[in-house]
N, C-alpha and C positions, 0 to 999 in steps of 0.2 A: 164411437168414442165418446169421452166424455165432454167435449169439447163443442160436437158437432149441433149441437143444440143451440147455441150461442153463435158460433161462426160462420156455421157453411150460410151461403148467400144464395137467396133465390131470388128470382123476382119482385114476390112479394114483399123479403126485406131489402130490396135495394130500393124498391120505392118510400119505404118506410124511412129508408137512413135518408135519402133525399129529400122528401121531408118534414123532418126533423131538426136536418139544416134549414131550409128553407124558415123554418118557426124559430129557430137562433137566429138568424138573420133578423128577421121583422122583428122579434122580442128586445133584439142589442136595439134596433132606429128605432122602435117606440120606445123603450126606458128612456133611454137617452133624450129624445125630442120631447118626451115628457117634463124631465126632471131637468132641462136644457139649463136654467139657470142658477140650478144646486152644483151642477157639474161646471160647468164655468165659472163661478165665485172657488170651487174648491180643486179644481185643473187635473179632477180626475174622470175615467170614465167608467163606463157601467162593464166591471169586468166577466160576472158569470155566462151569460149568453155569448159574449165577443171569445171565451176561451171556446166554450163548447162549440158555435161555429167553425172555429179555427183550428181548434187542438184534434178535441175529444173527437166527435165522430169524422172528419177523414181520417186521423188515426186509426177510427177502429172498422173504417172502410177498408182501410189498405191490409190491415191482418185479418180481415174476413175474406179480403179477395183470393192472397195468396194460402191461408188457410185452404182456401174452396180450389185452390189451383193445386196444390201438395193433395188432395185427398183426390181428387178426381184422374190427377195422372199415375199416381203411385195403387 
């Protein structure tokens, strides 16, 4: 499929997608504990890492999983 280059999950990419996150994580607390006193004078926080943690890849954990679960039962 044309899909299956990107989705299907193996091993090797679920260590990748984990991480990945793990480098969102550390990248959100160093910005942040960097820039500690830019972001508290202005009461916001370091949005791109904190989405990508949070959003983007378990999102795109969860339709690589069940992508990889549709193509393996069917």
């Amino acid at each position: 499929m044309k899909f299956d280059k990107y989705l299907m999950l193996s091993w090797k990419r679920v260590l990748i997608i984990a991480c990945a996150w793990l480098l969102s994580v550390l990248l959100h607390n160093a910005i942040y504990a960097l820039f500690y006193d830019y972001f508290r004078r202005t009461g916001v926080d370091e949005p791109v890492f904190f989405i990508l943690a949070t959003v983007v890849i378990p999102l795109y954990f969860i339709i690589s999983l069940v992508y990889t679960v549709i193509r393996k039962v069917s």
